[in-house]
N, C-alpha and C positions, 0 to 999 in steps of 0.2 A: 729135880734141878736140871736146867737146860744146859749143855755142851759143845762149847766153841774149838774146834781145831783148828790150829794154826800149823802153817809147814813155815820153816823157820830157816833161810839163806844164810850162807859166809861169804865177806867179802874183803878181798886185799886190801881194797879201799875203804872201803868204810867198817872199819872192825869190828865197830858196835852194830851193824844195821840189825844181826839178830833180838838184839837187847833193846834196840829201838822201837822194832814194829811188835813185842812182846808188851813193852812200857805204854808203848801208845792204846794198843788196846787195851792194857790190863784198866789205863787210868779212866781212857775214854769209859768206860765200863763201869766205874766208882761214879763217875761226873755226872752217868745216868741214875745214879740209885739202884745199878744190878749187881750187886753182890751175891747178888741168887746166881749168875751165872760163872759155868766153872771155863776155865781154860787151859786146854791140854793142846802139847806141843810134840813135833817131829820135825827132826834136824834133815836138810835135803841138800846139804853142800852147797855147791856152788848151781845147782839145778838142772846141771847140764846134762845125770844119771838119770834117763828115762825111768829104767826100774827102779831105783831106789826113790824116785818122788812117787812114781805110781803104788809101793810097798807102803810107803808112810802115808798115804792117803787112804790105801786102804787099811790098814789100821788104825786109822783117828777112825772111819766109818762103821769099820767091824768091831772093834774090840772095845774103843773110847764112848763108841755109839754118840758120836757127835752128830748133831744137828743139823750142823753146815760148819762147810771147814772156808778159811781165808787160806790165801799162798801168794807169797812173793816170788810169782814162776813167767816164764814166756808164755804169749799164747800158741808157739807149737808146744809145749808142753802141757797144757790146757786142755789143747784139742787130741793129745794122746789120754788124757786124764778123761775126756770125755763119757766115753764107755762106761766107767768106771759110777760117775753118777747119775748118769742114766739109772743102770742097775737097779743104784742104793735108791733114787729118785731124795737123794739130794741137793742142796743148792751150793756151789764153789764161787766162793768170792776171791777172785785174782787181782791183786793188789801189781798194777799194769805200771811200769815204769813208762811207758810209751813210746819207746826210743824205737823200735821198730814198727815195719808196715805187713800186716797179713797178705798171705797170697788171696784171702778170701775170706772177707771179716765174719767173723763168728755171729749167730745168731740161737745157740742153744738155749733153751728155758730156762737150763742148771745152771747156767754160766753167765757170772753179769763182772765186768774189767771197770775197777776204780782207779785209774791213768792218772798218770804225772806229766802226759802229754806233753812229751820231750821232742816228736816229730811233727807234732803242732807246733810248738813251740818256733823250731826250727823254721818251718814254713813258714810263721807270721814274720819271724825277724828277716831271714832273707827277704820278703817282700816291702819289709822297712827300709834294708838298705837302698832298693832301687827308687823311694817314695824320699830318700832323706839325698838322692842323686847318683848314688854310686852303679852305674851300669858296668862296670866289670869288677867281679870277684873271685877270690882266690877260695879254694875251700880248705881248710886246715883241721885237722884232726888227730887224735891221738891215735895209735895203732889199733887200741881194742873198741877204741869208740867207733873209728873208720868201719868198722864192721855189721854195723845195722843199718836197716833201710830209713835211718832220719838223715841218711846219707844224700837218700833220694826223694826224701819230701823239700827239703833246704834249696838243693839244684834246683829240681824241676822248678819251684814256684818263683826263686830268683830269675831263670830262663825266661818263665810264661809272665813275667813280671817286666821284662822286658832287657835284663841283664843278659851278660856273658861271662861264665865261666873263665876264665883263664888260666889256671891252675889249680892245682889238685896236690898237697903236701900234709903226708903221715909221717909220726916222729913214733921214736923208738917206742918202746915197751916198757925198757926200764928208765930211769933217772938218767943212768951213764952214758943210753945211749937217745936219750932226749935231745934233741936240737932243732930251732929253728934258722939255723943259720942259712936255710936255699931260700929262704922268703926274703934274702937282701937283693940276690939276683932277679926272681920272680917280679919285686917291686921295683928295680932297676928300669925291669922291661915292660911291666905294665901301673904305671904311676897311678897314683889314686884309685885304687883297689880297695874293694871292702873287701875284710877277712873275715869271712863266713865261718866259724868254730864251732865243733864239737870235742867239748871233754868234758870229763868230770871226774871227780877225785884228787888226789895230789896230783893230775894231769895239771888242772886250771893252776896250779899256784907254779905248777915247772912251767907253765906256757906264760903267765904274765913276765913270771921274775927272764925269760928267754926275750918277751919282745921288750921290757925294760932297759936289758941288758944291749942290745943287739941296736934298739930303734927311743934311743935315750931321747925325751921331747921330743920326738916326730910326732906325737898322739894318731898313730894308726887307728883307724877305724875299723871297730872289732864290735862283733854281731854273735850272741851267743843263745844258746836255747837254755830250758830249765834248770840241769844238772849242773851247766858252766855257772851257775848264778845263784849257786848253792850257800844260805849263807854261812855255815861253818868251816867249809873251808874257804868262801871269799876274806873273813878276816884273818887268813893268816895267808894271804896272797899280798906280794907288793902292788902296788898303784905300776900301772903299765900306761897308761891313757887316759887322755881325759876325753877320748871318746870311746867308751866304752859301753855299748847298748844290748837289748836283748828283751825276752822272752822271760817272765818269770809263772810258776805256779802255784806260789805260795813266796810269803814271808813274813818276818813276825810282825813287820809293822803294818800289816795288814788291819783295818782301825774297825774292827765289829765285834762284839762281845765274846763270840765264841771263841776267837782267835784270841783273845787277850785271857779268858778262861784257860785255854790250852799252854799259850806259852808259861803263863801264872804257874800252873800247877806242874810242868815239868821243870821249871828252875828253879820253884821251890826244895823240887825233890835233889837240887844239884846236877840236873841232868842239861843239855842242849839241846833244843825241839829242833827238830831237824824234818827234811822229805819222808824218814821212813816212819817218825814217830808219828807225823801230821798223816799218811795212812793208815797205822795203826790206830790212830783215836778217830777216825774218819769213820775205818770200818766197822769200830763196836757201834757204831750209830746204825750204819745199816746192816748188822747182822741182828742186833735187838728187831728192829723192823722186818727183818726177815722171819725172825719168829716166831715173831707176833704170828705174822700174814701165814706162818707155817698152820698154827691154830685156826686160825678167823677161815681158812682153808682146807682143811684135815688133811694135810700135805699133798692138795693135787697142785702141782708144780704149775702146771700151765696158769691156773687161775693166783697162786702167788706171782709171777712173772708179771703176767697180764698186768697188777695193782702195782706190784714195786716200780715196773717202769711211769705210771699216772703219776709217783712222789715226785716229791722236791724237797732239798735235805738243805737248810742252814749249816753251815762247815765253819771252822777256820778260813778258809780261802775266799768263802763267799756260796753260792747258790749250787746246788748240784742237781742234776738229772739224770735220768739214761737216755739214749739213744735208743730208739723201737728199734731200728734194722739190725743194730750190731752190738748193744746191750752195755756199751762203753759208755760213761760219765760226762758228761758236759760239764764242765766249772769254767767261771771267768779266771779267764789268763793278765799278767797283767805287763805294759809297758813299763820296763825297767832302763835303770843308766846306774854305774856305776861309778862310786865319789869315791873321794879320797880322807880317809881318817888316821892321823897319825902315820904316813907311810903308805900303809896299807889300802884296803876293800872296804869298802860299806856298801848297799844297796840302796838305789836313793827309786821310792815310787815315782810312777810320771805319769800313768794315769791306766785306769780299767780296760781293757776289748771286750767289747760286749757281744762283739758279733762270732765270739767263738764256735756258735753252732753252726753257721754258716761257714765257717773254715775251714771245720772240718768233716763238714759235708762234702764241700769241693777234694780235698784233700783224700778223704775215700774214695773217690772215681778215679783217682791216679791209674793208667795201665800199669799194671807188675807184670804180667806175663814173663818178663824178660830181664826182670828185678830177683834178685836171689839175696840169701845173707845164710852163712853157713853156721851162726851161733847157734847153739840151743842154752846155752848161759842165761841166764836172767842178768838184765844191765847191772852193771856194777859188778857183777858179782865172778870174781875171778880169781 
């Protein structure tokens, strides 16, 4: 019997994500007809304990004698984890939220990042706003979101896009101290301002019912990446806008078999398909394939590499790849706007980007040199 390890996150925010990305594989993994394979898990907090993710990795490796382990970790924690499979010479599937930018994109053999592409994300929609007219914007973020470099994929491409930055507004930590009440002055002084946003979590639903509250029918114009566009907490967010646009990386009403398989069988079970379940059921796709390619190869790593990066993986989301130089996922991203249901959020599709590989082509030649982010956190996870 073959042995999947999973390292298993907590999050303020999303309380379930450990129960998510466990459900998603367990089921992806039924959908396949692998019941033959087992799945063994290690708790890593919030990710941010270099040794305790590096301890439970080596323990799914040593002791669970897992085949290849999945982790919902940063890629500097990745690339501390690296070592480590080297060694074993096996394969770590990192379940990439995307929100950050590497100082220096990974290209290890062990190592392949199945992203949510939250700093893509970020970059296309900035580059929307300046294409839908808006050349000056505000950037607006929540305190913990302000903290990754989709900080500076968002800027930059608004800039080179032909925008101007004009402000820059991070709101509290907590609820209490949640406000956006500087964005009246901000918008006082520079009118017709796209609000360039990053949040996620019960961030998006304090940041709608804030400009709701604040900018009652003004319909500001608000530009969001993956995470802000999340659909389980957009339905319980109020209607802030009726221009409300963005970047999404999945959704259920995604219209292709696999995604209607996936949502199918987790609402059957009672559950909410959500970001972390859709890489959980993502990943038992290509970890089954990884072990195949473990066999068809007698675990020489390089020539597994070599093949897994030639696939193309049918998803929920739509078409998946890797990327040769840095081992990261290609998926269609999609044009979103957000409607109004009862009150509330819906997600309404608007149409495909197809040219996501060239996006984020461009988007990897970004200089960092001069670019920092001091998380070691995995997004969300706090």
């Amino acid at each position: 019997m073959n042995t999947i390890g999973i390292l298993l996150p907590r999050s303020t925010f999303y309380t379930s994500i450990g129960f998510d990305l466990f459900d998603g594989l367990k089921y992806g993994l039924l959908e396949l007809e692998r019941e033959d394979i087992k799945i063994t898990t290690e708790n890593i907090g919030f990710g941010a304990d270099k040794q305790q993710c590096y301890r439970a990795a080596e323990k799914l490796l040593l002791e669970e004698n897992a085949d290849l382990v999945i982790a919902y970790i940063s890629h500097r924690t990745a690339e501390l984890l690296k070592p480590l499979f080297l060694a074993a010479n096996k394969m770590l599937l990192v379940l990439d939220s995307g929100a950050s930018l590497p100082t220096e994109w990974p290209s290890c053999p062990n190592i392949f990042y199945l992203s949510l592409h939250n700093a893509l994300g970020a970059w296309i929609a900035s580059k929307k706003a300046t294409t839908d007219g808006f050349l000056n914007g505000g950037m607006v973020s929540g305190y913990y979101d302000g903290g990754y470099l989709h900080t500076y994929s968002l800027s930059e491409n608004f800039v080179n896009s032909g925008g101007t930055i004009k402000f820059n507004h991070v709101t509290g930590y907590k609820e209490d101290d949640f406000t956006i009440s500087p964005l009246k002055n901000y918008l006082d002084k520079y009118p017709k301002s796209a609000l360039l946003s990053l949040f996620s979590g019960d961030f998006v639903q304090w940041y709608f019912k804030g400009i709701q509250e604040e900018f009652h029918n003004e319909n500001l114009p608000i530009y969001l990446s993956p995470f802000g566009l999340e659909e389980t907490m957009l339905e319980n967010a109020v209607y802030p806008s009726n221009s409300v646009k963005g970047v999404a990386s999945w959704s259920k009403k995604i219209d292709n078999i696999r995604n209607k398989a996936f949502v199918t069988k987790l609402e059957s079970l009672g559950k909410k398909p959500n970001l972390f379940s859709l890489l959980g059921w993502e990943s038992a796709q290509l970890a089954v394939q990884i072990i195949s390619l473990s066999k068809k190869h007698s675990n020489k790593i390089s020539d597994i590499a070599k093949e897994f990066q030639s696939l193309k993986f049918e998803t929920p989301r739509g078409k998946i790849h890797f990327d040769v130089k840095t081992n990261t996922s290609i998926s269609t991203l999609y044009n979103v706007s957000v409607i109004e249901k009862n009150g509330m959020c819906e997600l309404k599709l608007d149409s495909s980007i197809e040219n996501s590989k060239e996006e984020f082509e461009e988007m990897c030649n970004l200089p960092l040199e001069n670019s920092t982010s001091a998380w070691f956190n995995s997004y969300t996870c706090i």
